[in-house]
LUMMARTOR-181953 format. One line per field, with one value per residue: residue number from 0; x, y, z of N, C-alpha, C in turn. Coordinates in steps of 0.05 Angstrom, whole numbers, plus 32768, in hexadecimal, padded with zeros to 4 digits. Example, Ala and Ser with C-alpha at 12.3 -4.5 7.8 and 13.67 -1.06 7.14 Angstrom:
<atoms>
k: c(0	1) .
n_X: c(8108	8101) .
n_Y: c(7F8E	7FD3) .
n_Z: c(809C	808E) .
ca_X: c(80F6	8111) .
ca_Y: c(7FA6	7FEB) .
ca_Z: c(809C	808F) .
c_X: c(8108	8102) .
c_Y: c(7FBE	8001) .
c_Z: c(809C	809D) .
</atoms>
This chain:
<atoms>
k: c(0	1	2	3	4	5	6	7	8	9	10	11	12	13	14	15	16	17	18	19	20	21	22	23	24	25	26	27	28	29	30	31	32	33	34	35	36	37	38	39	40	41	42	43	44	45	46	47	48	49	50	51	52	53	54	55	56	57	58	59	60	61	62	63	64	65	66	67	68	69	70	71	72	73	74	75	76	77	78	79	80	81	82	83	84	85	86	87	88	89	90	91	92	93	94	95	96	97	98	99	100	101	102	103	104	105	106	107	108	109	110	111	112	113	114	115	116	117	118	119	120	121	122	123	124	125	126	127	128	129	130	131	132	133	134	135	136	137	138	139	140	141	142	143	144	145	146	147	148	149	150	151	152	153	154	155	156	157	158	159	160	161	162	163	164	165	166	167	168	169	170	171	172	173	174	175	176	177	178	179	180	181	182	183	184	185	186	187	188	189	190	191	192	193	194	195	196	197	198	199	200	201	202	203	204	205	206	207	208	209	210	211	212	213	214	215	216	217	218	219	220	221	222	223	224	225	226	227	228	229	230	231	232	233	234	235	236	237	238	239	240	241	242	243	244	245	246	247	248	249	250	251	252	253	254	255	256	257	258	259	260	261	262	263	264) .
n_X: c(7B2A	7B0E	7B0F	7AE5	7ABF	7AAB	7A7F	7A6D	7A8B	7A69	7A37	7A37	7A42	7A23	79EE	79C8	79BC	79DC	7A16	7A14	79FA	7A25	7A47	7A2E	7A27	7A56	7A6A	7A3C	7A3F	7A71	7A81	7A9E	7A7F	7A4D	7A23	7A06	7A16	79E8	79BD	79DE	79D8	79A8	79A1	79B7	7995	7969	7922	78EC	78A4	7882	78A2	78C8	78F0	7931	7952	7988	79B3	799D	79A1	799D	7974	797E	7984	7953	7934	792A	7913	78F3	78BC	78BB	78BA	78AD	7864	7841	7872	7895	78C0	78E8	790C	7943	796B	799F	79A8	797C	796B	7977	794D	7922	792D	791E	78F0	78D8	78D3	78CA	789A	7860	785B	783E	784D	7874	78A5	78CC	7900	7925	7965	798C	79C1	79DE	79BC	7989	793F	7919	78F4	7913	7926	7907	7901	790B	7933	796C	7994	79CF	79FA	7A34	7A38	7A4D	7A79	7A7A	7A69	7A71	7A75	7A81	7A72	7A44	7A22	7A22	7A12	79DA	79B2	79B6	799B	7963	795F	793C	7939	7962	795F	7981	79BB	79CD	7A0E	7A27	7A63	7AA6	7AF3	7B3A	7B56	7B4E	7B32	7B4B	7B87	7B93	7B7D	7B9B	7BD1	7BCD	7BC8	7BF2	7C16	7C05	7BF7	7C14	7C1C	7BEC	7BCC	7BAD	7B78	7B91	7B7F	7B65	7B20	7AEC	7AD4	7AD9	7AE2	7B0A	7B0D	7ADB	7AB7	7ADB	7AC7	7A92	7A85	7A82	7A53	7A2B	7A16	7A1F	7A49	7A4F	7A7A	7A74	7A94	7A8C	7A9E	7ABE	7ACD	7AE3	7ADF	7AF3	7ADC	7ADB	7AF4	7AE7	7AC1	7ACF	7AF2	7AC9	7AB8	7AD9	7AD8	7A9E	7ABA	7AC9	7AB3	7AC1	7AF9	7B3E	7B4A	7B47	7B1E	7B3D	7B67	7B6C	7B82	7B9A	7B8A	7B72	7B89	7BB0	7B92	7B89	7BA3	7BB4	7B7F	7B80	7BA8	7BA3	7B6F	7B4B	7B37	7B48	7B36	7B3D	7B06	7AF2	7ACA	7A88	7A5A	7A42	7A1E	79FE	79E9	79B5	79AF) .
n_Y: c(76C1	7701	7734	7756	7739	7710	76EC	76F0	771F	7743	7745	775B	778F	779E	779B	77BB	7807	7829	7821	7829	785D	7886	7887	7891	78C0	78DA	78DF	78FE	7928	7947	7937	794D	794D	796F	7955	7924	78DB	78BC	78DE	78D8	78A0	788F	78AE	7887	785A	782F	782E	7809	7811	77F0	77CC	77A0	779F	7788	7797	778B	7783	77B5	77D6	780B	781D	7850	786E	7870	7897	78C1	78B5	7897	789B	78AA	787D	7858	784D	7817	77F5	77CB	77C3	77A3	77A3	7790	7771	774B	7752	775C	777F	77AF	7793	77A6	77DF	77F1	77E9	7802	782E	7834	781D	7830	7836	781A	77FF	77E6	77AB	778A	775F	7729	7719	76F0	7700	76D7	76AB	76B0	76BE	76B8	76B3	7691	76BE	76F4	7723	7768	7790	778E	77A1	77B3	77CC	77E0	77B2	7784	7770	7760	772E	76E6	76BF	76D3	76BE	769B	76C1	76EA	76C6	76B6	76EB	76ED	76CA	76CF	76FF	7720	770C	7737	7760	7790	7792	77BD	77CA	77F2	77FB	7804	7816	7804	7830	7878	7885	7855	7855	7883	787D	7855	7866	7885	7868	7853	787A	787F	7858	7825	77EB	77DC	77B7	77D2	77E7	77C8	77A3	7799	77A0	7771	7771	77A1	77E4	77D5	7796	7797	7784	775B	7734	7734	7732	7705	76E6	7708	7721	7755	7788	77C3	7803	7835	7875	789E	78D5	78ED	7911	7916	7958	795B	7980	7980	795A	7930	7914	78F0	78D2	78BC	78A2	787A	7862	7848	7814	77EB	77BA	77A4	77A2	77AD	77C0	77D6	7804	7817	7810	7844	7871	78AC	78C3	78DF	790F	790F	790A	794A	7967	7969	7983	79B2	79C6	79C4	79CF	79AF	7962	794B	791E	78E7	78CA	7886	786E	784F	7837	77F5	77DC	77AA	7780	7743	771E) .
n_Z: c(86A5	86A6	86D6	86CB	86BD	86DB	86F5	872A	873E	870F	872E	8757	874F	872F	8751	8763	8745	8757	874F	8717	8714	872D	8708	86CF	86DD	86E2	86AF	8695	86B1	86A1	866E	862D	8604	85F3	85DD	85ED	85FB	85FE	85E4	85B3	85A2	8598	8568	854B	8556	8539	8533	851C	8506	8530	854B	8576	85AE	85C5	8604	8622	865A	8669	869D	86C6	86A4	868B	8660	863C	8652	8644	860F	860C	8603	85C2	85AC	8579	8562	857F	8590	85BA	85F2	8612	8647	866B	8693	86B3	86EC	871C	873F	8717	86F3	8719	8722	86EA	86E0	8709	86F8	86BD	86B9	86BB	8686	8648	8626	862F	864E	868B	8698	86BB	8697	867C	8652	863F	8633	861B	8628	8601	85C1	8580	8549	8560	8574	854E	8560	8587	85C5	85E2	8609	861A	8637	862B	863A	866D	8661	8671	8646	8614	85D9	85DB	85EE	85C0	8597	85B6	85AA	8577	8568	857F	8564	852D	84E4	84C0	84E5	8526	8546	857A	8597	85C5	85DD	85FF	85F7	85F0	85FD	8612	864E	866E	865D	8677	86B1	86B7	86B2	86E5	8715	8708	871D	8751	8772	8762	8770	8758	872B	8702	86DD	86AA	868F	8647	8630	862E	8603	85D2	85B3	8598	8583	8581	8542	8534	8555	8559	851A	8515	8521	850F	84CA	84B6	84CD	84F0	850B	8535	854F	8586	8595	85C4	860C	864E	867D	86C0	86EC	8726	8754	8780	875E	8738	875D	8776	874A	873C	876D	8769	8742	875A	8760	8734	8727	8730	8767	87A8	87D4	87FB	87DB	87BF	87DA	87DB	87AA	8799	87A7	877D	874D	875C	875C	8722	8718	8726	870F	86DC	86D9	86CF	86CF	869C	8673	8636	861A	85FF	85D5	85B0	8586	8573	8539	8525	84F7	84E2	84B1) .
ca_X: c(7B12	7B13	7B02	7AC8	7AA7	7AAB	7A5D	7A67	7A8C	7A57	7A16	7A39	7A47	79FC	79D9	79B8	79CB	79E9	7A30	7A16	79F7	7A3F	7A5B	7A20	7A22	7A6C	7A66	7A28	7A43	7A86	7A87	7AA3	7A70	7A30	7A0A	7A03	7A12	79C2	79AC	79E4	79CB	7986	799C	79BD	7983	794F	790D	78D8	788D	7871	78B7	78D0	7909	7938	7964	799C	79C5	7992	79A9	797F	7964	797F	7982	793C	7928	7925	790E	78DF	78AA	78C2	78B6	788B	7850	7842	7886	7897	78D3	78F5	7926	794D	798A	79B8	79AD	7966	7974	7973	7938	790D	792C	791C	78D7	78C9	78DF	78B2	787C	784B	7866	7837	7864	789D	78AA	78E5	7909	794B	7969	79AD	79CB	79E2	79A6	796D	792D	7908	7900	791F	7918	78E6	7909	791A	794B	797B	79A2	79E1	7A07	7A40	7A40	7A54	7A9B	7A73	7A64	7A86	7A73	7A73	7A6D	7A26	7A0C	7A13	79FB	79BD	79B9	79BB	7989	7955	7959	7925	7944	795F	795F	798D	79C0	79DE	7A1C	7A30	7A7A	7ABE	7B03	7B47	7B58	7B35	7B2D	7B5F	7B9F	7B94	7B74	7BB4	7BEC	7BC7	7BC7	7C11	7C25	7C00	7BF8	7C2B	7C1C	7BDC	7BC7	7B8D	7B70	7BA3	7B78	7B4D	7B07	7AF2	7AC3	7AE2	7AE1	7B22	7B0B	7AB4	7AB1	7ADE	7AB3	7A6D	7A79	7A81	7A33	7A20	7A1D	7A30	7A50	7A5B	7A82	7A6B	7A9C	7A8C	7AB5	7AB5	7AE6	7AD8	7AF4	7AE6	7AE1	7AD6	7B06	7ADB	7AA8	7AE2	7AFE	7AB8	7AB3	7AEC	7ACC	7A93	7ABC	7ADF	7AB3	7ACB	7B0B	7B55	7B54	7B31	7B0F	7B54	7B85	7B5F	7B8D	7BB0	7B88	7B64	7BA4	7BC2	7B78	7B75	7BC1	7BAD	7B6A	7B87	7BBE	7B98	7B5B	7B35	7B43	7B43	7B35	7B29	7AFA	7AF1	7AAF	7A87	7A4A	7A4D	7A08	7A06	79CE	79B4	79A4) .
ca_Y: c(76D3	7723	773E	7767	772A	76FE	76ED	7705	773E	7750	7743	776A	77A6	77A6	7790	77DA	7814	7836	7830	7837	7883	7890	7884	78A3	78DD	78E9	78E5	7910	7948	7949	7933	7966	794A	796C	7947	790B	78C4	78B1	78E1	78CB	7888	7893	78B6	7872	7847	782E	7814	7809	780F	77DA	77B9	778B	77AB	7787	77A5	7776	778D	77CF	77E0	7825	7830	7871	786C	7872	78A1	78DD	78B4	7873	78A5	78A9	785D	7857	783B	77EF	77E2	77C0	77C6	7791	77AF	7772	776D	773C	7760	7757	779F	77BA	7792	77B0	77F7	7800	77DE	7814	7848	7831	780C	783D	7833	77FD	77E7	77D9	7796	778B	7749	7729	7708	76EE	76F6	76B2	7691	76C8	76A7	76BB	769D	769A	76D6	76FC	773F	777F	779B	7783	77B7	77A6	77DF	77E3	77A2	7771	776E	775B	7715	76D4	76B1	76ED	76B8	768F	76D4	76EC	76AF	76BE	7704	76EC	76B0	76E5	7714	7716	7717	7759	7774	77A1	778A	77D2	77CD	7800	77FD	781D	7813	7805	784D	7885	7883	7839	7859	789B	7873	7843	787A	7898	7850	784C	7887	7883	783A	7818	77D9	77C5	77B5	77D9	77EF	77C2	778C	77A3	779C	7754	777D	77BB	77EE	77D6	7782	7788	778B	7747	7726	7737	772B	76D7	76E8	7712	7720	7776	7797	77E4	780C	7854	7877	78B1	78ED	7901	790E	7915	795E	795B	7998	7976	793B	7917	7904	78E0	78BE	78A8	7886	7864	784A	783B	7807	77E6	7798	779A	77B0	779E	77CF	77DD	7818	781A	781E	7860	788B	78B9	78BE	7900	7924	790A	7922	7960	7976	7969	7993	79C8	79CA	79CC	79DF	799E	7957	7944	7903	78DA	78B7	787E	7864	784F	7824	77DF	77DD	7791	7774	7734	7722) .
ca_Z: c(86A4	86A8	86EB	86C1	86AE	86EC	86F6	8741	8737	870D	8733	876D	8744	872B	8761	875C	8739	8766	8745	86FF	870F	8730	86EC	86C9	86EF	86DB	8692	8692	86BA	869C	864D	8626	85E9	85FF	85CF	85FE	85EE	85FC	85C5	859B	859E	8591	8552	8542	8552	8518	8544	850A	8519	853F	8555	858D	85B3	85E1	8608	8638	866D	866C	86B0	86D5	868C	868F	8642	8639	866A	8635	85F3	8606	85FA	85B0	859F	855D	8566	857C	8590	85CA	85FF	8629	8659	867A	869B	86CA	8705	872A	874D	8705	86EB	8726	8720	86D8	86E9	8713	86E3	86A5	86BB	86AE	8666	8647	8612	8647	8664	8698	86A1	86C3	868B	867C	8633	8631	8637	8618	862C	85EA	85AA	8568	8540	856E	856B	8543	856D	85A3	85C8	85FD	8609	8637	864B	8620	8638	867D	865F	8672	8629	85FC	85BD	85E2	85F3	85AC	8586	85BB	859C	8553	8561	8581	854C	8519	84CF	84BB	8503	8524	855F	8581	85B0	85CB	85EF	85FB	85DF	85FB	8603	861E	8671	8678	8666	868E	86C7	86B8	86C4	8700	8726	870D	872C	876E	8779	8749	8773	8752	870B	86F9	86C5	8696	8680	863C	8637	8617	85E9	85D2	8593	8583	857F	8582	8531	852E	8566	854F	8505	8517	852E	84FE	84AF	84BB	84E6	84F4	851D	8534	8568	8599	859E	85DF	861E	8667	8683	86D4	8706	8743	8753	8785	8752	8727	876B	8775	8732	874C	8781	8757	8734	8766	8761	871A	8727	8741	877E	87BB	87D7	880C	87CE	87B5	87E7	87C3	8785	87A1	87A7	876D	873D	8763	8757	8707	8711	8730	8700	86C0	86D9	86CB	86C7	867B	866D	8628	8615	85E9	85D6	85A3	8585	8558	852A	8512	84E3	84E4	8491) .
c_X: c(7B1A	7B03	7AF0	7AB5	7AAC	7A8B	7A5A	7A68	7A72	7A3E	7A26	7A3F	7A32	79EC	79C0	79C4	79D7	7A07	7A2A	7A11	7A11	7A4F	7A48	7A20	7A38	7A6E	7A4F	7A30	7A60	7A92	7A83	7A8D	7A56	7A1C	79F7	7A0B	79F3	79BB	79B9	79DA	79B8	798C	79A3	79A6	796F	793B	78F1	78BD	788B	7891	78B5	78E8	7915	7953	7972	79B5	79BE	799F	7996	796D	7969	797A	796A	792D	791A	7917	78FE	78C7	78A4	78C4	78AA	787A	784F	785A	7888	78B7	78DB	7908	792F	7969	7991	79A9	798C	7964	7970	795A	7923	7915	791E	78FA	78C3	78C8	78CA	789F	7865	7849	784C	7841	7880	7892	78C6	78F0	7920	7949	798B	79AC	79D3	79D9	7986	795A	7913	790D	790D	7911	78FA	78F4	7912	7937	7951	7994	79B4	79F7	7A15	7A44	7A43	7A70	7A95	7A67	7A70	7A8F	7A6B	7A68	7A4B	7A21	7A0D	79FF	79D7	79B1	79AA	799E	7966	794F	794C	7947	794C	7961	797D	799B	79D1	79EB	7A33	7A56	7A98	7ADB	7B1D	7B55	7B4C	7B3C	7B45	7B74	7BA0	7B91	7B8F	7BCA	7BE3	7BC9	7BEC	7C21	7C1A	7BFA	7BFF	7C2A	7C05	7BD7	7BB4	7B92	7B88	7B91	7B5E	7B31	7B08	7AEB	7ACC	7AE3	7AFB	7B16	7AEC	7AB8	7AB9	7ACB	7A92	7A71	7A7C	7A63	7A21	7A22	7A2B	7A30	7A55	7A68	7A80	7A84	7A8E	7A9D	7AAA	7ACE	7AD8	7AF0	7AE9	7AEF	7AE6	7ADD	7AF4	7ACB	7ABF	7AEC	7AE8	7AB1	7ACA	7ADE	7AB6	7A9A	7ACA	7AD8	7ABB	7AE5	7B29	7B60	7B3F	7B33	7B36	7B73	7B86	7B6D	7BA8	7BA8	7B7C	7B7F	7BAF	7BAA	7B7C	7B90	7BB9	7B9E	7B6E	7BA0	7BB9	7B81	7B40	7B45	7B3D	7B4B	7B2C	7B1D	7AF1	7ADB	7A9B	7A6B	7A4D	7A2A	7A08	79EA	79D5	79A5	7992) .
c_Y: c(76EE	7724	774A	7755	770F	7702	76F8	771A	7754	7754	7755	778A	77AE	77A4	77A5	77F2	7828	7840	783D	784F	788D	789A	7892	78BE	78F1	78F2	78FA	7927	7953	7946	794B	7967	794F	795E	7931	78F5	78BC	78C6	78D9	78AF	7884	789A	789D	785C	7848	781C	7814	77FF	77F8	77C1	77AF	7796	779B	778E	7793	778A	77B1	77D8	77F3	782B	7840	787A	787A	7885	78BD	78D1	7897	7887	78A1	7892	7859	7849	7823	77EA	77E1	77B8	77AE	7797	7797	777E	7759	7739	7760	776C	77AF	77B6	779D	77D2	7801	77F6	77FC	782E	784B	7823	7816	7836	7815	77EA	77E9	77C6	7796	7775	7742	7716	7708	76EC	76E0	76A4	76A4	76BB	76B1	76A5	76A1	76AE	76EA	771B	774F	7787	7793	779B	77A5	77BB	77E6	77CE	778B	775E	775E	7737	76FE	76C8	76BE	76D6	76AA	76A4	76E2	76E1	76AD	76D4	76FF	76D7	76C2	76F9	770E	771A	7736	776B	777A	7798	77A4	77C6	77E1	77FB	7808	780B	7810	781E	7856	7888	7871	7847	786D	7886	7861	7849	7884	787F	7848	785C	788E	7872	7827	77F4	77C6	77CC	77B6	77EB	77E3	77B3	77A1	7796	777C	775B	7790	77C6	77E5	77B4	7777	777D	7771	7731	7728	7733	770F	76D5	76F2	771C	773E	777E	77B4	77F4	7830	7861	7894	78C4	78F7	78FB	791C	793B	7966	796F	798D	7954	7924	7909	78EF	78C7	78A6	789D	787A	784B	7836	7820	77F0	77BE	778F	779D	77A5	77AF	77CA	77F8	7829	782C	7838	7877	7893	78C6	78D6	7916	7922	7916	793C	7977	797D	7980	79AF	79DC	79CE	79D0	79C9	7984	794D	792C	78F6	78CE	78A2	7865	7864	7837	7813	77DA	77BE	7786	775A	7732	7707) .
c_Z: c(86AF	86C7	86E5	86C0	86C5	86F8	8717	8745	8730	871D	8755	8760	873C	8737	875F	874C	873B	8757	8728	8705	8718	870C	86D9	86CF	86DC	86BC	868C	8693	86AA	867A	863B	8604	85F5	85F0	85E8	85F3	85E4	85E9	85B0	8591	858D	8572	853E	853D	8540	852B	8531	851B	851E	8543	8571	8589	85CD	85EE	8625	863C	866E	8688	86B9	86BB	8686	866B	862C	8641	865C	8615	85FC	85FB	85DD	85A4	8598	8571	856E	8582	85AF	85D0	861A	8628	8668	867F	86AA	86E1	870B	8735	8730	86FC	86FB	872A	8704	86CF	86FC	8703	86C9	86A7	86B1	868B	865E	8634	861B	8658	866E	869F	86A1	86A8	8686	8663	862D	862F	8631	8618	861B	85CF	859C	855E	8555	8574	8554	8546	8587	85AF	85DF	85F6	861F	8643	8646	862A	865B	8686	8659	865A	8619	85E2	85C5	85DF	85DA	8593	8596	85B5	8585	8558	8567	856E	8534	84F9	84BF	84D9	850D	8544	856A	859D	85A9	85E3	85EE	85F4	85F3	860B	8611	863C	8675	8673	8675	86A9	86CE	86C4	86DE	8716	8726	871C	8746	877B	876F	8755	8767	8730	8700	86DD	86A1	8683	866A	8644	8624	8602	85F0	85BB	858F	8574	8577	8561	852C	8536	8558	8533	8502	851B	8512	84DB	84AE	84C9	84DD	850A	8517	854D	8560	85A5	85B4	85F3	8639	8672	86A3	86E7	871E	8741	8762	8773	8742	873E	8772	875E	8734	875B	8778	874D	8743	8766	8745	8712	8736	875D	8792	87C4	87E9	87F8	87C1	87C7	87D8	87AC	8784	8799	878D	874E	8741	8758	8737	8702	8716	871C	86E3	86BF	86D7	86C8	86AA	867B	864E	8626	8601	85E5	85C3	85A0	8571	854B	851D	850B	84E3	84C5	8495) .
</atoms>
């Protein structure tokens, strides 16, 4: 099992969302694609009037925060995640909302019925789940006929081999950032079409270029219960960013990231 997808790991990494806005933060302030991902998305998603929307491993919501307004008519939003710290942050966030409900739920065990959705969203965090093949057959069994499964997630590339050489050359003793993701744009498209009748793959041009090194060391730290380091082996990594930033003015990072669109016929 992946140190990403070790069920403690995770529930210490989500407990609140404290690390996600770290990592939010950085991409925000820093992605050289001002579009955004979150409006690219949106331009991806199809939510027909009066739908059922559910959304697993929502996390802060942040997603939403600029477009729940924008949800035809009659349709109806369940935000769920894992993490009990999330389901009561994004509880406090949309409540007002009256077509938003918030509940912990685990993808491998969706505690709805057959067919009883439109749309199922899991974005980012597929690669986070011990039995990717249960949690998509719960996916596919949930989904009404014709309905729309979006995941969103990133690619072997991108951040892991940069992040890869910078750990080789300033802490060559540990082995981070080697292992891919389980779900990734290079393998989602094989994985999800055993689930599903079509699949699509959309990628995301975009690249990270960062002024200010601490924010990068703290999405380090950020990552560290999903991760093969600790906070201790992070000396060094300042000096060794800042030499880069100083030297070209920014650190330039790719990125590689992307969404999978799969229909249920």
């Amino acid at each position: 099992m992946s140190v990403m997808n070790k069920v403690e790991n995770v529930k210490e990494q989500y407990k609140d969302g404290s690390n996600l806005s770290i990592r939010t933060k950085l991409h925000d302030k820093y992605s050289t694609n001002k579009q955004g991902f979150f409006p690219w998305l949106f331009e991806k998603y199809e939510f027909p009037k009066g739908c059922r929307i559910l959304e697993l491993g929502c996390g802060n919501g942040a997603q939403w925060e600029k477009e729940i307004h924008k949800l035809p008519e009659d349709c109806t939003l369940v935000l769920s995640d894992f993490s009990e710290g999330m389901v009561k942050a994004v509880w406090e966030k949309y409540s007002s909302r009256t077509n938003m409900l918030a509940q912990k739920v685990d993808i491998q065990n969706i505690p709805f019925p057959d067919n009883c959705f439109d749309v199922v969203i899991a974005n980012h965090m597929l690669y986070h789940v011990p039995d990717l093949s249960k949690a998509l057959s719960e996916v596919n069994r949930v989904l009404k006929s014709g309905g729309k499964f979006y995941s969103a997630t990133n690619g072997n590339g991108g951040m892991r081999p940069f992040l890869r050489d910078a750990f080789k050359k300033v802490n060559p003793k540990l082995n981070s950032f080697t292992e891919n993701f389980t779900f990734n744009l290079q393998n989602g498209k094989e994985i999800l079409s055993k689930h599903f009748d079509e699949v699509e793959r959309y990628d995301y041009e975009d690249s990270l270029a960062i002024t200010e090194t601490q924010d990068l060391v703290d999405w380090l730290k950020s990552t560290i219960t999903i991760a093969h380091y600790t906070e201790n082996d992070l000396h060094g990594f300042y000096d060794y960013f800042e030499e880069i930033r100083q030297k070209e003015g920014s650190i330039n990072i790719p990125k590689e990231t992307g969404l999978f669109i799969s229909t249920k016929k």
